[in-house]
N, C-alpha and C positions, 0 to 999 in steps of 0.2 A: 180593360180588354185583356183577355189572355193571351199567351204568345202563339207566333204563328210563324212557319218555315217563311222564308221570302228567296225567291229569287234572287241568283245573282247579278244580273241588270237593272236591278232596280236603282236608284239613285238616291245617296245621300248627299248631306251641304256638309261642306268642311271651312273652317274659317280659318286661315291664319293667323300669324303674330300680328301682322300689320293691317289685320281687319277684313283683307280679299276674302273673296267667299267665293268657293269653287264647289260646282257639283262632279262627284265621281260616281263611279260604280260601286256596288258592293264589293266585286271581283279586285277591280284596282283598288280600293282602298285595302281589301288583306292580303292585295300583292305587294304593298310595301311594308307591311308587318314585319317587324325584325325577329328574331328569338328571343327578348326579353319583353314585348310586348305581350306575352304569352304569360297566364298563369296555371297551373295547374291545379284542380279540381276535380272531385271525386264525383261522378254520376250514377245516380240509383239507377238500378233496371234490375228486370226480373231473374236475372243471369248472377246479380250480386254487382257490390260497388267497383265500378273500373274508374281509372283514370281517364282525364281528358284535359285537354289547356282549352283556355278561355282568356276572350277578349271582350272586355265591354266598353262601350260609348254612349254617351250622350249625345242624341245626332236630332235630323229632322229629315224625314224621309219624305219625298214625294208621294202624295197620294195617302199620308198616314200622318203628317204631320210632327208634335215631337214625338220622339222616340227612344227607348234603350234598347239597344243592339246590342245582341251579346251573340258572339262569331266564336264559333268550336273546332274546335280540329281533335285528330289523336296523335299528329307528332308534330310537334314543333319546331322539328329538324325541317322536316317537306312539308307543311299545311295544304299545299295545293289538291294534295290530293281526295283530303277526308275534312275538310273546311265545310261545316252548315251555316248558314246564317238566322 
């Protein structure tokens, strides 16, 4: 399947060290994205390559099952604002 915008509400499983298995939201989970969790990557468009950071996981998503998430922003400093999933 090809990629597809998702919602911020949607819900992925997060597992920790100790095996707990929490579901969060999109939103919360790249609300605690640090700035090194972030890498940068160059994005083609018709404009010419820009820059963007990029986060990917291996997750499993409700209603999608497994999944590769890969969460963009253009500044790393404030994600919040220009964050796609």
């Amino acid at each position: 399947m090809l990629g597809r915008a998702l919602k911020s509400n949607r819900k992925l499983r997060q597992i920790d060290a100790d095996g707990n298995r929490t579901w969060l939201t999109l939103a919360d989970y790249a609300a605690q994205l640090k700035f090194d969790d972030w890498q940068e990557a160059v994005w083609p468009s018709q404009e010419g390559d820009r820059p963007l950071y990029v986060h990917a996981l291996k997750t499993w998503i409700r209603k999608l099952g497994p999944t590769l998430l890969l969460i963009t922003c253009h500044d790393r400093d404030n994600p919040g604002k220009s964050i796609r999933y």
